[in-house]
C-alpha positions as CSV (number, residue, x, y, z in Angstrom):
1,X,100.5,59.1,201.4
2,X,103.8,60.5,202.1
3,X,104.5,63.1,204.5
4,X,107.1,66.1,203.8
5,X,110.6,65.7,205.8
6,X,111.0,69.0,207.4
7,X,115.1,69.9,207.9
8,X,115.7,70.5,211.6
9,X,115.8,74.2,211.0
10,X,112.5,74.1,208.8
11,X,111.0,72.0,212.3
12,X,112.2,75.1,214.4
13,X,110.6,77.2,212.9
14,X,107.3,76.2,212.2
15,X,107.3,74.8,216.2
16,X,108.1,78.3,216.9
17,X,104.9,80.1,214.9
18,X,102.9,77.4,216.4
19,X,104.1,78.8,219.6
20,X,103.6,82.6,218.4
21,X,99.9,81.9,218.0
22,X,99.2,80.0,220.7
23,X,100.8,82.3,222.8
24,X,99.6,85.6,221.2
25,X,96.4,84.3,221.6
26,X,96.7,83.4,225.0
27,X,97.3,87.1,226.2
28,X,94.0,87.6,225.4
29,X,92.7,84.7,226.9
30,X,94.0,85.3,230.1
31,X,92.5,88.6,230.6
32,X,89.1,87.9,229.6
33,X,89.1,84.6,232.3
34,X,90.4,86.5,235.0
35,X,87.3,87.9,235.1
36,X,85.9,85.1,236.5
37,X,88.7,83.3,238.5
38,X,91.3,84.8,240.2
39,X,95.4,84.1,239.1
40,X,96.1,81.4,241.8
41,X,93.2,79.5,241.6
42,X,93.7,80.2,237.0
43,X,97.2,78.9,237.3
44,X,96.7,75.9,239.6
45,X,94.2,74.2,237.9
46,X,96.1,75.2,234.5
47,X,98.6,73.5,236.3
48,X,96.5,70.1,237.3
49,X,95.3,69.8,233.9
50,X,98.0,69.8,232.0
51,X,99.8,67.7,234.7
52,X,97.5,65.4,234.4
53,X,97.4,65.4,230.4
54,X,101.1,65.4,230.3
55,X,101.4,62.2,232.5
56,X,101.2,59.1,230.2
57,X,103.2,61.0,227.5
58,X,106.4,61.6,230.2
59,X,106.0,57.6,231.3
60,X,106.3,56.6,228.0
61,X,109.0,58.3,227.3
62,X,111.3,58.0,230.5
63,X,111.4,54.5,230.0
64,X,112.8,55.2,226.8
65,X,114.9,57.7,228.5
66,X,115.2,57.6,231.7
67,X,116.5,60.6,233.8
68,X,119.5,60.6,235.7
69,X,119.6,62.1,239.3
70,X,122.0,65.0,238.5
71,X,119.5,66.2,236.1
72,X,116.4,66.4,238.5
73,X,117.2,69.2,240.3
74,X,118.3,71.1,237.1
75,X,114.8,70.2,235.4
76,X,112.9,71.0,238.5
77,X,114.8,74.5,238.8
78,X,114.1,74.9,235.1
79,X,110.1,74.1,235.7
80,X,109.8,76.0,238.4
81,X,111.3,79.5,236.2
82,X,108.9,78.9,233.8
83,X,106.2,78.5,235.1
84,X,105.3,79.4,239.0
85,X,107.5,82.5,238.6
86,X,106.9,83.3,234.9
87,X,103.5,82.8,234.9
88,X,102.5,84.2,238.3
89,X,104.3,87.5,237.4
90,X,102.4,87.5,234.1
91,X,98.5,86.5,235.8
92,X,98.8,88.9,238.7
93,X,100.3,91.2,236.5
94,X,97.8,91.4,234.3
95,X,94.7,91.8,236.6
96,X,96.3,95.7,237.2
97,X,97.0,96.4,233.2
98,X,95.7,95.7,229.3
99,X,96.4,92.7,227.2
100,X,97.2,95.3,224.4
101,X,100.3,96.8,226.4
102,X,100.8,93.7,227.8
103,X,101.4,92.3,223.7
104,X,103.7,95.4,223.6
105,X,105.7,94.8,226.6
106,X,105.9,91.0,225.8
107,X,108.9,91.9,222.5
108,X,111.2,92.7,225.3
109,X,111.2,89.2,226.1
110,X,113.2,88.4,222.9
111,X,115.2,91.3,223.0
112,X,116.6,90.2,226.6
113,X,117.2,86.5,225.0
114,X,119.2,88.0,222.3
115,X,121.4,90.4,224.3
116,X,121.7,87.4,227.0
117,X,122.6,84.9,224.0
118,X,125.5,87.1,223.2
119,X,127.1,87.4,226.9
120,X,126.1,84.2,227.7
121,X,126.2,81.9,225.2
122,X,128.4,83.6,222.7
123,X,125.9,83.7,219.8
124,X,127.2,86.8,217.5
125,X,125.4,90.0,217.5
126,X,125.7,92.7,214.9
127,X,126.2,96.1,215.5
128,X,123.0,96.7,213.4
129,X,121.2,94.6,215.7
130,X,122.3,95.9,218.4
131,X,121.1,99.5,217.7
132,X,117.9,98.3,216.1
133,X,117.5,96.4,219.6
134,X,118.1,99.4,221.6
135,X,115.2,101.4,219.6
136,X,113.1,98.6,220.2
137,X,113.8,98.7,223.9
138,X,112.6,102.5,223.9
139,X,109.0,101.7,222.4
140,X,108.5,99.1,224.7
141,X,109.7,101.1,227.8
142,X,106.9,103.4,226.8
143,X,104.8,101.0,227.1
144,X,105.6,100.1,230.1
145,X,105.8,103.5,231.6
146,X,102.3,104.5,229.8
147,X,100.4,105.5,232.8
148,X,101.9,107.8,233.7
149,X,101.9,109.4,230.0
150,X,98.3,109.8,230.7
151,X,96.5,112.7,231.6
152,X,96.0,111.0,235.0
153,X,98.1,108.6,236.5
154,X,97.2,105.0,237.1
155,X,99.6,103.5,239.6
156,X,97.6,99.9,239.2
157,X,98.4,100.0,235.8
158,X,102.0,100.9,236.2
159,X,102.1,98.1,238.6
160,X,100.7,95.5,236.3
161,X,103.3,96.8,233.7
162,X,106.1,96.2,236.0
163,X,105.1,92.8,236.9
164,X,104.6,91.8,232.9
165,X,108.1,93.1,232.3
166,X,109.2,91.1,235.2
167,X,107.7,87.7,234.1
168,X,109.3,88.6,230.5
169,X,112.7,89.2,232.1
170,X,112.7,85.8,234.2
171,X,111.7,84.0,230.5
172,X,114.1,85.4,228.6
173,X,116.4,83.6,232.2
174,X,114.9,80.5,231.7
175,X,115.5,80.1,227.9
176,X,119.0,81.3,228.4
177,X,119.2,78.0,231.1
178,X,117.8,75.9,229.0
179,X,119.9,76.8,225.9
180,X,122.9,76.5,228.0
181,X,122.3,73.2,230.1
182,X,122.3,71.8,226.3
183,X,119.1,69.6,226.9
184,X,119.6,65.9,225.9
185,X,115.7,64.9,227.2
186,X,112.4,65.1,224.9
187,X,110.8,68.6,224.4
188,X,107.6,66.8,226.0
189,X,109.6,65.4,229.2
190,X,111.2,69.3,230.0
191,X,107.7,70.2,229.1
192,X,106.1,67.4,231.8
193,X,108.7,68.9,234.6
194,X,107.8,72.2,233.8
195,X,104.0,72.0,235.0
196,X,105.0,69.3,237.3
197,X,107.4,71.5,239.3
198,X,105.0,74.5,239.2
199,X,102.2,72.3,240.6
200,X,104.1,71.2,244.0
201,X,105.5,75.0,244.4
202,X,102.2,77.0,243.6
203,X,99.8,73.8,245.8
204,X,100.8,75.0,249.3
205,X,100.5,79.1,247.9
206,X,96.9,78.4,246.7
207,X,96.3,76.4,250.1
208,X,97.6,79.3,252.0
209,X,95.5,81.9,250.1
210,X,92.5,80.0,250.8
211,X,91.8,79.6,246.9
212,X,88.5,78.2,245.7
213,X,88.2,75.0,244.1
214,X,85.2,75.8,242.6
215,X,85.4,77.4,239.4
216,X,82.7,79.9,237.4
217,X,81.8,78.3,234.1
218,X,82.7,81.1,232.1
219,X,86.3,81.0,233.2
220,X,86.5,76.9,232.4
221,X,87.2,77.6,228.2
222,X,90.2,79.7,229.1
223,X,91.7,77.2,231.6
224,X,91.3,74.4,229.0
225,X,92.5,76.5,226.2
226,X,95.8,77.7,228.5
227,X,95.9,74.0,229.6
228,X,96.0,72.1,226.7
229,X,97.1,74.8,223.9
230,X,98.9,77.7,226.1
231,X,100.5,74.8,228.1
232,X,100.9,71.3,226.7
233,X,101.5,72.2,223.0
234,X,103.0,75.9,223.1
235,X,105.5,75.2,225.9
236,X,106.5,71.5,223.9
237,X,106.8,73.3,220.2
238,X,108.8,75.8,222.0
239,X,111.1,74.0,224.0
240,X,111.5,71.7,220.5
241,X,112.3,75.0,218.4
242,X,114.9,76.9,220.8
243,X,116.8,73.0,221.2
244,X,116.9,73.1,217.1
245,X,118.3,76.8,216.5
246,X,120.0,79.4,218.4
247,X,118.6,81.1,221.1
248,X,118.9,84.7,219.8
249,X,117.2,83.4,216.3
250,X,114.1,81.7,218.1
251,X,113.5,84.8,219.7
252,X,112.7,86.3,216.7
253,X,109.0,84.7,216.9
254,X,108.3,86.6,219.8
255,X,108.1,89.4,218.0
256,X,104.9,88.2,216.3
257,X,102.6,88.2,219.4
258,X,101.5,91.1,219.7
259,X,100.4,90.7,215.8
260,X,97.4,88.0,217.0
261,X,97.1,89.9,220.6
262,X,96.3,93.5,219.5
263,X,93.1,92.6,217.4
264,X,91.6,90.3,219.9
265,X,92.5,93.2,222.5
266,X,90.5,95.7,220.3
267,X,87.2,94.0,219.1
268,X,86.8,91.2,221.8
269,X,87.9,93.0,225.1
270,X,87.0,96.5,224.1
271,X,90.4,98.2,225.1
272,X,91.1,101.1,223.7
273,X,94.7,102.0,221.5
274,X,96.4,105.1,223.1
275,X,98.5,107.2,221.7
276,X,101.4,106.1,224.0
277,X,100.7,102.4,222.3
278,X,101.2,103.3,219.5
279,X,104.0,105.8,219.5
280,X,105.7,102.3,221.4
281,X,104.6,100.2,219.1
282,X,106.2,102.5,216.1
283,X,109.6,102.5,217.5
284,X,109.3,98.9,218.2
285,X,108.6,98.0,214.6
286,X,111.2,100.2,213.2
287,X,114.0,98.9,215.7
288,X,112.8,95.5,214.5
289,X,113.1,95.8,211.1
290,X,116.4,98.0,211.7
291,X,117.7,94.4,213.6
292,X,116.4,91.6,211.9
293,X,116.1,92.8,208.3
294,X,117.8,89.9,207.1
């Protein structure tokens, strides 16, 4: 049986739906587990597993291709963006607000990547895009800014927002990094490095906190789900995609998140769509479709 050859441009993008899933998914996952476990003690034994899982994949291949020394810090610096910053922005973030504004908030993630591409990687905007990017920005600032739209305000929430958009901003930082130190190493050994470096940075923070190593059985599917799929697969396919295309294009699939968050949001966590959500999320679909018509 033969097996399709997939152009490098076909690979990118399917590696980056993969990821769109995963990821969208994910949101939802998080919030329901945080239920039972709280972010430090969720992320560090995200962290261990997929360490762990990772491990005989990155000795294979370093023997193939072994790492210089220049690069170590560089990969380190890289790992530790996007994943002890990134992700505890995102986990603490999201005990405070909804995983339906959180889907919402999550597209100005690409739009960040495509305005950084442009200044600092010289990848061409158009003016179309441009404006259909700023329209987009609006709806998502409402999002973030929702609480306060309310008949009351909710200054948890609108700290949980703020910490989402913060752990979107530092991503879109890391993929610019990684776009620009031109990787030469294997999706899966940037991938290794990544949990690696956020499991010797977040260790002595969850010893500090006096974290509990025991963990509630109904938070154990959503660490194996954001270990193994959120973490091993999701964070190779897109570290394979944005190394195939262009930054600003990759971040097109980030747009599709909230398409697989929003439903689990509304008939597995119960959480309600506001008015605010989706005024945001109108003006975030038409400044979409305004930039990326093509």
């Amino acid at each position: 049986m033969k097996f399709p050859k997939f152009s490098k441009r076909s690979l990118a993008y399917l590696s980056l739906l993969v990821t769109a899933i995963i990821w969208g998914v994910a949101v939802a996952v998080i919030k329901y587990t945080l239920s039972f476990i709280d972010p430090l003690s969720f992320l560090f034994f995200r962290f261990l597993l997929s360490s762990v899982i990772l491990l005989p994949f990155f000795l294979i291949l370093i023997r193939r291709q072994p790492i210089a020394k220049k690069d170590f810090l560089n990969l380190f610096f890289l790992g530790t963006l996007a994943t002890t910053i990134v992700l505890g922005f995102l986990f603490i973030g999201m005990q405070y607000t909804t995983a339906i504004d959180t889907s919402l908030i999550s597209v100005l993630g690409p739009i960040m990547i495509v305005f950084g591409g442009a200044y600092f990687l010289k990848e061409k905007v158009t003016g179309r895009e441009k404006i259909g990017l700023s329209i987009a920005v609006l709806g998502s600032l409402i999002a973030i800014i929702e609480p306060l739209l309310k008949t009351n305000s909710y200054p948890q929430a609108l700290f949980g927002n703020s910490l989402v958009f913060l752990s979107y901003l530092v991503w879109a930082v890391y993929t610019l990094f990684y776009k620009k130190s031109s990787p030469k190493y294997h999706p899966l050994i940037v991938t290794f490095f990544s949990f690696f470096s956020g499991l010797i940075t977040l260790t002595p923070i969850f010893l500090i906190h006096n974290s509990s190593f025991i963990i509630h059985h109904s938070a154990l599917p959503g660490i194996l789900y954001m270990s193994i799929f959120s973490s091993c697969l999701a964070y190779f396919t897109y570290n394979l995609g944005v190394s195939l295309i262009e930054a600003s294009e990759a971040s097109v699939f980030e747009y599709l998140k909230p398409i697989f968050t929003a439903p689990l949001a509304f008939f597995w966590l119960k959480e309600t769509i506001t008015l605010p959500f989706l005024l945001g999320a109108i003006i975030i679909a038409i400044g979409v479709a305004i930039s990326e018509w093509r």
